[in-house]
Backbone bond lengths (Angstrom), bond angles and torsions (degrees), N, CA, C in turn:
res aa  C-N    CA-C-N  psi(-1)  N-CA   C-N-CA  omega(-1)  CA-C   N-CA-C  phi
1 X - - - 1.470 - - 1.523 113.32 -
2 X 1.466 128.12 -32.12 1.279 138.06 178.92 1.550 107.17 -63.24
3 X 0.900 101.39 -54.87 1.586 124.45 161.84 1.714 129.29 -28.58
4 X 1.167 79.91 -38.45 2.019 99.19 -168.52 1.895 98.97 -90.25
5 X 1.718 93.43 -46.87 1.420 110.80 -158.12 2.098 94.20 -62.04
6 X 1.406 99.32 -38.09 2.010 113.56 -174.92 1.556 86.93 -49.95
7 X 1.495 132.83 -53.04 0.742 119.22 -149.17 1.787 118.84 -103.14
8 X 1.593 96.81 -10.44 1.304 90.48 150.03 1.869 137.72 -78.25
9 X 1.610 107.79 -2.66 0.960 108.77 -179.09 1.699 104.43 -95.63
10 X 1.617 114.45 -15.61 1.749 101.72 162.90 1.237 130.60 -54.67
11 X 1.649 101.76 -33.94 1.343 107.79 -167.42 1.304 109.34 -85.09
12 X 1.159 114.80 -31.57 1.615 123.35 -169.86 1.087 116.35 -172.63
13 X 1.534 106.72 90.96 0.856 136.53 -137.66 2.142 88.56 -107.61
14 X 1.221 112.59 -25.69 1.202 120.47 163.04 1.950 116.17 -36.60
15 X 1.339 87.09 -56.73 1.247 100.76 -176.81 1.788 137.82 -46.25
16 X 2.073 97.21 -13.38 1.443 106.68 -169.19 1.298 96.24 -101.20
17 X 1.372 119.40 15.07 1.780 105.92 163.52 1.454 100.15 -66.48
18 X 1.029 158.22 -7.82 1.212 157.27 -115.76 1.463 121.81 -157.48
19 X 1.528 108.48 -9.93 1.380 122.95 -171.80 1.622 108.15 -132.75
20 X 1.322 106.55 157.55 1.627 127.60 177.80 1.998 107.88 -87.59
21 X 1.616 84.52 83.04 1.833 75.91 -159.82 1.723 87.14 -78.20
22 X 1.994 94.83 156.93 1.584 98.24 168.14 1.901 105.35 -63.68
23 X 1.605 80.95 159.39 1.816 97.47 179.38 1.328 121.94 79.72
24 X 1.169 123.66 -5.17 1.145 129.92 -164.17 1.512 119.91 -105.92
25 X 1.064 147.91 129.33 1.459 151.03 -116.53 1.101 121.67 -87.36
26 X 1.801 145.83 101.03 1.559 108.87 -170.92 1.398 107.99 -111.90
27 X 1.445 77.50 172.51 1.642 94.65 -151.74 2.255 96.38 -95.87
28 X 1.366 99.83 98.33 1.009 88.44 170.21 1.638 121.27 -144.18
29 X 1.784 102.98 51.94 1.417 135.74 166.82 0.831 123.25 -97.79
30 X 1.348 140.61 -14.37 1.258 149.55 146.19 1.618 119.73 -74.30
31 X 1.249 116.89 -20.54 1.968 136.09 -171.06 1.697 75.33 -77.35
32 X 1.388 104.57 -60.34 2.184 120.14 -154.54 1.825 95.83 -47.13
33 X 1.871 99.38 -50.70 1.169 108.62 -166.95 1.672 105.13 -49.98
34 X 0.926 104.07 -63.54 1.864 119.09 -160.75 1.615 101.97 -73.87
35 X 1.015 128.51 -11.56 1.727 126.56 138.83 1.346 120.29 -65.17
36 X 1.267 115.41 -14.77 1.368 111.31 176.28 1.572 129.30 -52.06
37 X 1.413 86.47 -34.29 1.594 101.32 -155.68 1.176 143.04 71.19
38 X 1.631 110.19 -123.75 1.357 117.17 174.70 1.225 114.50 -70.82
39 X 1.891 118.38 -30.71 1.448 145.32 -176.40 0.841 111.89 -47.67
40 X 1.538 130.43 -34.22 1.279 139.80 -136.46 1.749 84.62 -104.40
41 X 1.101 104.01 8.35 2.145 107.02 175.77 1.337 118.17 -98.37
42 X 1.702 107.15 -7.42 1.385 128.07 178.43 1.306 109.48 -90.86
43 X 1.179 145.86 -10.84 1.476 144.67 -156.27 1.739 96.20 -153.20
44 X 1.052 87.49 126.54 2.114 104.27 163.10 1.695 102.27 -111.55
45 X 1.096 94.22 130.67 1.728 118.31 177.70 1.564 106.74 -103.89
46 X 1.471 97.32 128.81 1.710 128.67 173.19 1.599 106.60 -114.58
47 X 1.798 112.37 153.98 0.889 109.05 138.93 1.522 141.43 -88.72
48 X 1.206 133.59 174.32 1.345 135.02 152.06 1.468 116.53 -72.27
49 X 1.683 119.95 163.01 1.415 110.48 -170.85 1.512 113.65 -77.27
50 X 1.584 110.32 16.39 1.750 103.01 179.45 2.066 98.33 -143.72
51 X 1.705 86.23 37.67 1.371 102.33 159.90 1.951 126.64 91.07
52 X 1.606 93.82 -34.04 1.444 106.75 175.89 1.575 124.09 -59.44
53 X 1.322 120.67 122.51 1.387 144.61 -167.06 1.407 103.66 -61.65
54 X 1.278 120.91 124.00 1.525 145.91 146.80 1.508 143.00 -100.83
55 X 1.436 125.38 157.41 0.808 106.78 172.70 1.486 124.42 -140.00
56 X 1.610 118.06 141.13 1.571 98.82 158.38 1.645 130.33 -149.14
57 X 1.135 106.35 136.26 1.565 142.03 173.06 1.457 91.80 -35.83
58 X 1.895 74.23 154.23 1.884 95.63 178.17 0.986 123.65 60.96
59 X 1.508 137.32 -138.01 1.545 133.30 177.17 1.186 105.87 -51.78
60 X 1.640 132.98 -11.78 1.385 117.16 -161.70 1.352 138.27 80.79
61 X 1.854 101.86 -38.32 1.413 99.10 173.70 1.618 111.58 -89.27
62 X 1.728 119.15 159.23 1.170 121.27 -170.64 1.802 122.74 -69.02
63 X 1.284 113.34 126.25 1.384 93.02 178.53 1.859 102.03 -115.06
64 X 0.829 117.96 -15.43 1.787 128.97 163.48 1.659 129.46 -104.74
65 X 1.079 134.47 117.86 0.957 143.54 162.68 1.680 123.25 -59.95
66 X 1.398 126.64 135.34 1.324 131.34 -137.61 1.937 92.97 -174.97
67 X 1.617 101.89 136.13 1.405 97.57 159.72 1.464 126.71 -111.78
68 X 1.444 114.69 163.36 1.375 119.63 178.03 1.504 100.08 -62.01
69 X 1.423 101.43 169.92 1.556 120.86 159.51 1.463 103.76 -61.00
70 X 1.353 127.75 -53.53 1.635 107.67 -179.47 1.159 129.44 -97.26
71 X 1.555 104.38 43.01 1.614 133.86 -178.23 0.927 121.63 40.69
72 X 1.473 123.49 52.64 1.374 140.96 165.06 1.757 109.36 -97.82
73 X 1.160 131.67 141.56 0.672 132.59 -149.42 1.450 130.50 -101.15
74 X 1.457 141.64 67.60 1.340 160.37 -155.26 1.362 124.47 -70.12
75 X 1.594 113.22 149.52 2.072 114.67 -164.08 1.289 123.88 32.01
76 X 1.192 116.85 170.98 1.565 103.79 -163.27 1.978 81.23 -158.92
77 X 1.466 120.83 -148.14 1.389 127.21 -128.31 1.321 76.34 -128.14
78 X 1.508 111.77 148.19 1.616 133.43 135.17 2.013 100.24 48.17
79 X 1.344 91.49 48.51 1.401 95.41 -171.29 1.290 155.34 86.98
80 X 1.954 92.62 -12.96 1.536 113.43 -170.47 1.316 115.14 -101.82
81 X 0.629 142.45 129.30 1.942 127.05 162.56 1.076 127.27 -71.55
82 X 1.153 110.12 120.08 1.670 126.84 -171.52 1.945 99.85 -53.41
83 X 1.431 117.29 -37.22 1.714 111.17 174.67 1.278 100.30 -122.05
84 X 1.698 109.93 121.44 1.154 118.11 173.13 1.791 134.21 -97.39
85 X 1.950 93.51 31.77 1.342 106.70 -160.35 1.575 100.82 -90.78
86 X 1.577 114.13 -7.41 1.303 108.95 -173.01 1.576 100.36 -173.75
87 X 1.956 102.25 82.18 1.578 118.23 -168.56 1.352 82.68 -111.89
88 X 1.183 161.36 38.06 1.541 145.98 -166.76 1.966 94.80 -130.07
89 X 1.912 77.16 121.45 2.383 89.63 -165.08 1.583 68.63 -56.36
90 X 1.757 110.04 162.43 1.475 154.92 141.45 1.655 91.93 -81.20
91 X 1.737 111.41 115.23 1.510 110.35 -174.15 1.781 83.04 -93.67
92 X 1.863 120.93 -57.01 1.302 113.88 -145.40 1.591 91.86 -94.68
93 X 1.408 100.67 152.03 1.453 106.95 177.51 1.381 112.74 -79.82
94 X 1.347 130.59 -17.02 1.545 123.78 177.80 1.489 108.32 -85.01
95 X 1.760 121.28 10.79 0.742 144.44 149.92 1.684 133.15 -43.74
96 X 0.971 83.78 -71.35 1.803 107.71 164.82 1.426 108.84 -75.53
97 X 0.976 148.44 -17.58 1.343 164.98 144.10 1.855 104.36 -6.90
98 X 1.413 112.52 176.01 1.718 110.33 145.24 1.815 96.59 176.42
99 X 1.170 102.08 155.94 1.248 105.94 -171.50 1.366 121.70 -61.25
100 X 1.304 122.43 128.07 1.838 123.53 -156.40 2.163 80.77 -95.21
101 X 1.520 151.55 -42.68 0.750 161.85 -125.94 2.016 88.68 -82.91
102 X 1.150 120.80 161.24 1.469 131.43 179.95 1.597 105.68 9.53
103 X 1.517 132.00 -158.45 1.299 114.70 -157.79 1.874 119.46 -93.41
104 X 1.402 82.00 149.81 1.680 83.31 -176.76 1.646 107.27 -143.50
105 X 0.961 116.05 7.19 1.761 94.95 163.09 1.764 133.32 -49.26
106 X 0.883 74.14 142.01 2.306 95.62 172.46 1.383 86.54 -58.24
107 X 1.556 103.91 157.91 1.503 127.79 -176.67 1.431 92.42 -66.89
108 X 1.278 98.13 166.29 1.837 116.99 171.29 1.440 122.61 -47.15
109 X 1.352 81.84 -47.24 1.924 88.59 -163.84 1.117 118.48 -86.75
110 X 1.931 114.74 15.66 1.689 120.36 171.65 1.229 90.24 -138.09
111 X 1.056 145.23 5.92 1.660 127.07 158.16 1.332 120.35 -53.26
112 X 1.208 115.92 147.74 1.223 125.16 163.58 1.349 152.06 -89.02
113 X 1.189 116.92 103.38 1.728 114.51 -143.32 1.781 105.32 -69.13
114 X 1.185 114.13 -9.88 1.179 126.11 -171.04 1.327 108.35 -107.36
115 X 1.071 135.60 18.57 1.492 141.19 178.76 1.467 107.34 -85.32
116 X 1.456 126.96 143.19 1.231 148.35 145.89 1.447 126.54 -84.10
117 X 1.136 137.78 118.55 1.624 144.18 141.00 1.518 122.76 -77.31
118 X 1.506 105.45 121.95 1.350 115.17 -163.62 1.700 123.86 5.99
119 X 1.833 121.37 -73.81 1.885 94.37 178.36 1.636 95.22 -110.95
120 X 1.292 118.28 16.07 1.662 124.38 171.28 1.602 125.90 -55.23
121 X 1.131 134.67 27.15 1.816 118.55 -172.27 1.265 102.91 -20.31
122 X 1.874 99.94 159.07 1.077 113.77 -172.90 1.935 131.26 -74.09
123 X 1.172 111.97 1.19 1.521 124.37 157.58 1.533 106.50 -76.14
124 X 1.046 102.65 -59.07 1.808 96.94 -176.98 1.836 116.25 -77.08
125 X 0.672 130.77 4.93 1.392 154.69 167.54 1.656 93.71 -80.45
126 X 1.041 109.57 -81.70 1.991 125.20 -173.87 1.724 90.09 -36.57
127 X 1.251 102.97 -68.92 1.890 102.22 174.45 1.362 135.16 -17.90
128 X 1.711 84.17 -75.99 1.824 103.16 -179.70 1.285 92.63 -50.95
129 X 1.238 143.68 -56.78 1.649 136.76 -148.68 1.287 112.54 -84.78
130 X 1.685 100.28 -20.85 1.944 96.45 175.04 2.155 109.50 -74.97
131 X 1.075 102.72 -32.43 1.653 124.58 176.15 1.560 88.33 -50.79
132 X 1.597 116.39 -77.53 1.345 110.53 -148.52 1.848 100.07 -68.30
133 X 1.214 91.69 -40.15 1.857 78.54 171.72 0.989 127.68 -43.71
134 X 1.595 115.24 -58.16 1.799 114.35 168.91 1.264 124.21 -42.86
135 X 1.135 92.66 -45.71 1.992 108.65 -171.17 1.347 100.76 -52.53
136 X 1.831 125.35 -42.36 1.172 117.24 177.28 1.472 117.64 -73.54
137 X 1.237 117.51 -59.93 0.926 114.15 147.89 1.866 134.73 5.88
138 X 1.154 91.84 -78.14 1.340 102.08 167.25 1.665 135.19 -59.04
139 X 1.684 98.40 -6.29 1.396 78.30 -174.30 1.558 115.16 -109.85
140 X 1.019 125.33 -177.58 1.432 135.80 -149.45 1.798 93.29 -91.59
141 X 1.370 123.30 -50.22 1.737 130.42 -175.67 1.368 126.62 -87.85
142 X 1.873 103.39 -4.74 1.442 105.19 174.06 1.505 130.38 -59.49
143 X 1.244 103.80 -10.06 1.648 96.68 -176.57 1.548 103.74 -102.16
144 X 1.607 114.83 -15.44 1.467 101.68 156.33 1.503 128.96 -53.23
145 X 1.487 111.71 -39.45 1.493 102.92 -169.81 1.749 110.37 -116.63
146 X 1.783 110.65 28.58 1.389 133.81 174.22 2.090 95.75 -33.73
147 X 1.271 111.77 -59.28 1.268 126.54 -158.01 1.967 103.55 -68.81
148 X 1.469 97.44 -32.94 2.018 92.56 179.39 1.245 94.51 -98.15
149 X 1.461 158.34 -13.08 1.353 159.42 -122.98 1.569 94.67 -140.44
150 X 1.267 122.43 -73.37 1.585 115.26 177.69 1.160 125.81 -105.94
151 X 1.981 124.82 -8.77 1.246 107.36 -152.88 1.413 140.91 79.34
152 X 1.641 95.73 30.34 1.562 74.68 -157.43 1.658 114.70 -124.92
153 X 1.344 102.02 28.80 1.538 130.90 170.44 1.799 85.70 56.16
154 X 1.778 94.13 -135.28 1.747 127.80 -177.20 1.694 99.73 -61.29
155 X 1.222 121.89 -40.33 1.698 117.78 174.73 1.481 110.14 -40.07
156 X 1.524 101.22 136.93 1.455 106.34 -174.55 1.537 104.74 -94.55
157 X 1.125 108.28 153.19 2.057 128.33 171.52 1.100 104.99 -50.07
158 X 0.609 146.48 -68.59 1.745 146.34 -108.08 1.673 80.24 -121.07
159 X 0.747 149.83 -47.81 1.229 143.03 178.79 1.459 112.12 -75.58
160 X 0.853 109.30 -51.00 2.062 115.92 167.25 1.287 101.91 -34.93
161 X 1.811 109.66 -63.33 1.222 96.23 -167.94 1.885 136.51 -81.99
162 X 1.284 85.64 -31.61 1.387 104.01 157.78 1.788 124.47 -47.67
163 X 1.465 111.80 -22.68 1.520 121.27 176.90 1.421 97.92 -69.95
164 X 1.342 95.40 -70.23 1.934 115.17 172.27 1.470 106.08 -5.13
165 X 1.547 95.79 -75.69 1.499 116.44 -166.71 1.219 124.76 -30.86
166 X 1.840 99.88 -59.53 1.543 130.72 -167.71 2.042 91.18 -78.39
167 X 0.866 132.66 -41.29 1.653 134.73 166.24 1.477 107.53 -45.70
168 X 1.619 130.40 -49.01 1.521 150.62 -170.72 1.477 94.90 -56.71
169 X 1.671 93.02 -71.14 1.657 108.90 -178.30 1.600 120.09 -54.83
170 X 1.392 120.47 -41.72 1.233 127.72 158.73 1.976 115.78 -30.88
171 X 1.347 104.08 -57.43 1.391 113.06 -165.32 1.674 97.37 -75.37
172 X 1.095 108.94 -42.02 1.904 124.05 -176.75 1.951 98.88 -47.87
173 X 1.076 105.37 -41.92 1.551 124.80 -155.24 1.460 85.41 -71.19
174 X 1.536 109.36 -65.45 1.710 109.84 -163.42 1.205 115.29 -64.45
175 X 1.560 128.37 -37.06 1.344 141.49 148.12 1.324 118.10 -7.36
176 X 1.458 94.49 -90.47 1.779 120.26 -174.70 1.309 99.88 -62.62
177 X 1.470 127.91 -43.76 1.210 113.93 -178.63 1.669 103.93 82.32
178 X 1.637 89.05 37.07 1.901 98.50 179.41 1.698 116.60 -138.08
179 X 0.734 122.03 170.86 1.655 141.44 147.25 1.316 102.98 -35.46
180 X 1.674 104.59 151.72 1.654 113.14 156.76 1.372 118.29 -64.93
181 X 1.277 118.06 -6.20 1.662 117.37 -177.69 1.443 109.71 -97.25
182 X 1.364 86.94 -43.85 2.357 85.06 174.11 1.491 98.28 -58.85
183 X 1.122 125.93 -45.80 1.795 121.81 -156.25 1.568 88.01 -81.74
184 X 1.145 145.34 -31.79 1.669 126.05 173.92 1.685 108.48 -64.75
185 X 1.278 117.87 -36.66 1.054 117.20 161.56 1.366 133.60 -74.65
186 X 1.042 114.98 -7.02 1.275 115.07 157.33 1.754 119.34 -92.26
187 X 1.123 106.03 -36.08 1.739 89.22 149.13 1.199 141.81 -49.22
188 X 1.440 94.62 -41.06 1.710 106.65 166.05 1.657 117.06 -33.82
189 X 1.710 100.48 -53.50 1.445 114.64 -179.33 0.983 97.75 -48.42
190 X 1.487 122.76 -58.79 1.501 126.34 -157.52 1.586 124.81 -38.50
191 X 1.413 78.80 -75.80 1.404 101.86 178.45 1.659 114.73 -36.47
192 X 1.117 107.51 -57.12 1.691 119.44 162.75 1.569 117.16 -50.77
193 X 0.949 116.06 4.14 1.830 110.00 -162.84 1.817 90.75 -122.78
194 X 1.513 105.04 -24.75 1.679 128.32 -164.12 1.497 103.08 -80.38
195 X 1.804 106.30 -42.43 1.562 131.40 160.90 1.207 121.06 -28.12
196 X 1.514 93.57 -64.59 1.442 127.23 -158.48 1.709 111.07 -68.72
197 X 1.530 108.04 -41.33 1.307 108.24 -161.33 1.515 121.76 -61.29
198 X 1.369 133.38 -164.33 1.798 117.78 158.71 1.357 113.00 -99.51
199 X 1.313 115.09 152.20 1.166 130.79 -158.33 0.901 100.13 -92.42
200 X 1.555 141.07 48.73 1.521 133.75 -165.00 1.441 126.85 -119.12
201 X 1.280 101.60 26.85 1.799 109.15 -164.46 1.906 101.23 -139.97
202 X 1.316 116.94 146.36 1.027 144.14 172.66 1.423 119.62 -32.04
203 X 1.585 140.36 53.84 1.417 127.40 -166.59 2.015 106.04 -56.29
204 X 1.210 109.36 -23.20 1.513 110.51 177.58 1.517 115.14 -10.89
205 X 1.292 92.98 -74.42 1.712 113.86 -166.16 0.966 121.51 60.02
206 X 1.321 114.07 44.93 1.580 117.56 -171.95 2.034 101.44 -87.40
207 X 1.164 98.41 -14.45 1.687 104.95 169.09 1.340 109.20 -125.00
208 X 1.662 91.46 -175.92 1.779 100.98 -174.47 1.884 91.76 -84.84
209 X 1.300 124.48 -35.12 1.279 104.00 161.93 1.571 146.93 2.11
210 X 1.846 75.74 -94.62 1.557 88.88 161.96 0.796 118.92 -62.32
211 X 1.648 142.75 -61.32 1.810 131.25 -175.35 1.656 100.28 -29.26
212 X 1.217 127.68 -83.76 1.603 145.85 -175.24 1.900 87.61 -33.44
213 X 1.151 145.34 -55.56 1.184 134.21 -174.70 1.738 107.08 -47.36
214 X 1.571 92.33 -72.88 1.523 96.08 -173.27 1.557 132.44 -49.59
215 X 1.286 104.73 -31.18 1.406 146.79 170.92 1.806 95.24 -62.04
216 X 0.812 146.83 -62.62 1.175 155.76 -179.46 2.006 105.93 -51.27
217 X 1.995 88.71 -68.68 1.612 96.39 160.65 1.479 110.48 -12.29
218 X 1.421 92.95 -94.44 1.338 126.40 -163.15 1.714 95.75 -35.70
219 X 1.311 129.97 -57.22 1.301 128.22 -166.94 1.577 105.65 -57.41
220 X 0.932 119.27 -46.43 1.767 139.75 176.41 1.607 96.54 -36.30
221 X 1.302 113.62 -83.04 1.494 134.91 -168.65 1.272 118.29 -50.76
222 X 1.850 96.95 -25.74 2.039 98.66 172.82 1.591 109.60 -112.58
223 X 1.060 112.28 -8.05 1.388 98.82 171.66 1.490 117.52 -49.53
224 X 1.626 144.78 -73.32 1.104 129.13 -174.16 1.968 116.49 -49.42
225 X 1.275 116.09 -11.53 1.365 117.93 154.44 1.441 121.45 -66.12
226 X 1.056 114.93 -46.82 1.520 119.20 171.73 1.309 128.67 -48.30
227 X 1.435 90.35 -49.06 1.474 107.65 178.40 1.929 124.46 -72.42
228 X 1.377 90.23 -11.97 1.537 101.29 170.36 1.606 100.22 -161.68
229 X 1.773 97.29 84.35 1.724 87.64 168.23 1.349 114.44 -94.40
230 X 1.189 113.67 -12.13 1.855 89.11 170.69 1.648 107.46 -76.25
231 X 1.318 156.10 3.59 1.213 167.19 124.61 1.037 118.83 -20.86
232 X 1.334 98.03 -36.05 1.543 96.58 -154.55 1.325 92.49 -122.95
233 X 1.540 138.66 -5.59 1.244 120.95 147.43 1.810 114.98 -92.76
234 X 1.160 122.71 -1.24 1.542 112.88 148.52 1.482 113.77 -73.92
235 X 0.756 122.88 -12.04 2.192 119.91 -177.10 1.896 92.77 -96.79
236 X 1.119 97.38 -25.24 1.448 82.51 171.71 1.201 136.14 -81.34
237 X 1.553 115.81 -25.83 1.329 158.57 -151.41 1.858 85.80 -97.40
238 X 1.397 111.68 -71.45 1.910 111.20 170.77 1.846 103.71 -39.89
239 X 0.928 99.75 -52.12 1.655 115.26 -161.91 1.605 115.56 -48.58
240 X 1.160 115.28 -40.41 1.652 150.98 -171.60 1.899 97.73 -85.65
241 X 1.562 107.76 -65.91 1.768 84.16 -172.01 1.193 101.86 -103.94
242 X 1.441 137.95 45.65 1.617 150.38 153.73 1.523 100.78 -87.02
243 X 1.471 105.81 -37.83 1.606 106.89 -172.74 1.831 109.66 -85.70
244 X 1.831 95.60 125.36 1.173 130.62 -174.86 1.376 97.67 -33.09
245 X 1.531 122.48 -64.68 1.539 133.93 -155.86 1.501 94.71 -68.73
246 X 1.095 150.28 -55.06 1.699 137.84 -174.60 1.506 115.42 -99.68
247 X 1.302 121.20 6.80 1.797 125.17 -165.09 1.832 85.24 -79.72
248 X 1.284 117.63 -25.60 2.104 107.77 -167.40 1.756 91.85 -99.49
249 X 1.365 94.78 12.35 1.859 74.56 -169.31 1.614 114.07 -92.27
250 X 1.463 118.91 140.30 1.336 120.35 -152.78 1.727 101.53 -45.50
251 X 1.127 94.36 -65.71 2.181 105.57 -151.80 1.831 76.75 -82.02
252 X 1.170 136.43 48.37 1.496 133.89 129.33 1.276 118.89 -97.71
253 X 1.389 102.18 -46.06 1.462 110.92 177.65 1.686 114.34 -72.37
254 X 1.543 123.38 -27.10 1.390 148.74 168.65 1.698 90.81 -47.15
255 X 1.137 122.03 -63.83 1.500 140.67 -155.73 1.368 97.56 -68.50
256 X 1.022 125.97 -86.39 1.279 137.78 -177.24 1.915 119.39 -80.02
257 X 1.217 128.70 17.06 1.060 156.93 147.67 1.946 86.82 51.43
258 X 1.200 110.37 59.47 1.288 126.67 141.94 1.778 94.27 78.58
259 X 1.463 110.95 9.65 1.526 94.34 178.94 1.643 110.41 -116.22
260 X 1.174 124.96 96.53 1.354 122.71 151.37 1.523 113.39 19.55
261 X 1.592 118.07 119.58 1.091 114.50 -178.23 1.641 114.82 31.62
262 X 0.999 121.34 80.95 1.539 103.46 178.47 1.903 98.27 -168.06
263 X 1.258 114.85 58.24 1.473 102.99 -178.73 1.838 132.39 -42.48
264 X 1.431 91.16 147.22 1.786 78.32 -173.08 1.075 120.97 -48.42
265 X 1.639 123.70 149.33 1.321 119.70 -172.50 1.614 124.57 118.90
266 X 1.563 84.67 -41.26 1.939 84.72 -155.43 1.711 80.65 -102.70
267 X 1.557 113.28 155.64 1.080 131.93 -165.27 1.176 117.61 -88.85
């Protein structure tokens, strides 16, 4: 189903304003807020300077300095705020809010490589988001609807997404605890494990349902990867110069120095 859904976002890619894509962030700080209640009269909420919601108790104003999760830098001393790029209280809580519906991630360069989505850890998280990047990436009409799809005014695509990517791969790297070449190969697995699974769940995503279904999928199909990823980037590594179409190709044989499954290096 992950599979189908990648490829409904090549084609039309318009279409995921509208859907609960996997990986994608929910918004349930504003749900926390409005459970608050009366409580919620004890604490005034700020942002950080790259948007993320805070909070503080008592008078409200800051008397300690503290950083965000995407190390931006939050409250300040004796009342003042140490960053004065974004001192204005957040009164309504649907305020702080943001739309959980088609895509919504934070820019590249404040994401968090260590983040979880509901049963996603943070390697398979890095995944799902490197897929949907490509997928956009890949398609032929994405830069028509760049502006309803990401937001992303005069900023060009192909570079947006390509940041994404290298951010995905970034988190994949620290994960695996590999190279950009083990982690392509370990997609390789992926993708094959994504193949493999049953096709029996809702790619729609027209609810949080389905996302949490596919999302689930997806967890199913990589777990025995997880559980042995250097495994599973040697079967990938066999898999690649076994195959007829790249086994004569120069920088394969360069790579693996002409021996069958056998990357350079190992004896």
């Amino acid at each position: 189903p992950f599979l189908r859904l990648l490829e409904t976002i090549r084609m039309n890619p318009e279409q995921t304003e509208n859907k609960f894509l996997p990986g994608m962030r929910d918004n349930s700080l504003a749900e926390f807020i409005g459970n608050l209640g009366e409580n919620n009269n004890k604490w005034k909420w700020y942002r950080c300077s790259n948007g993320h919601a805070y909070a503080i108790n008592n008078c409200g104003r800051p008397m300690q300095r503290g950083r965000c999760a995407c190390g931006a830098e939050i409250g300040g001393e004796n009342h003042q705020f140490a960053n004065n790029t974004n001192t204005a209280e957040v009164t309504q809580a649907n305020n702080l809010g943001f739309e959980e519906k088609g895509y919504n991630l934070l820019p590249p360069d404040v994401r968090v490589l260590t983040d979880t989505e509901r049963t996603l850890p943070p390697l398979l998280l890095n995944i799902v988001r490197w897929f949907i990047h490509a997928s956009f990436l890949l398609s032929e009409t994405a830069d028509q609807y760049k502006d309803r799809v990401f937001k992303l005014g005069h900023q060009n695509i192909s570079i947006f997404l390509l940041q994404n990517m290298q951010r995905d791969l970034e988190g994949m790297r620290q994960h695996l605890n590999a190279g950009p070449d083990e982690c392509i190969l370990f997609l390789v697995k992926m993708i094959i494990s994504l193949t493999e699974s049953p096709d029996n769940v809702n790619y729609v995503c027209t609810n949080k349902r389905d996302r949490d279904n596919i999302e689930n999928s997806i967890m199913t199909a990589a777990r025995p990867l997880l559980n042995n990823p250097a495994g599973a980037i040697r079967d990938a590594q066999v898999l690649i110069v076994n195959d007829l179409n790249v086994a004569t190709d120069p920088l394969v044989k360069q790579v693996y120095n002409g021996g069958v499954g056998r990357p350079r290096g190992e004896g």
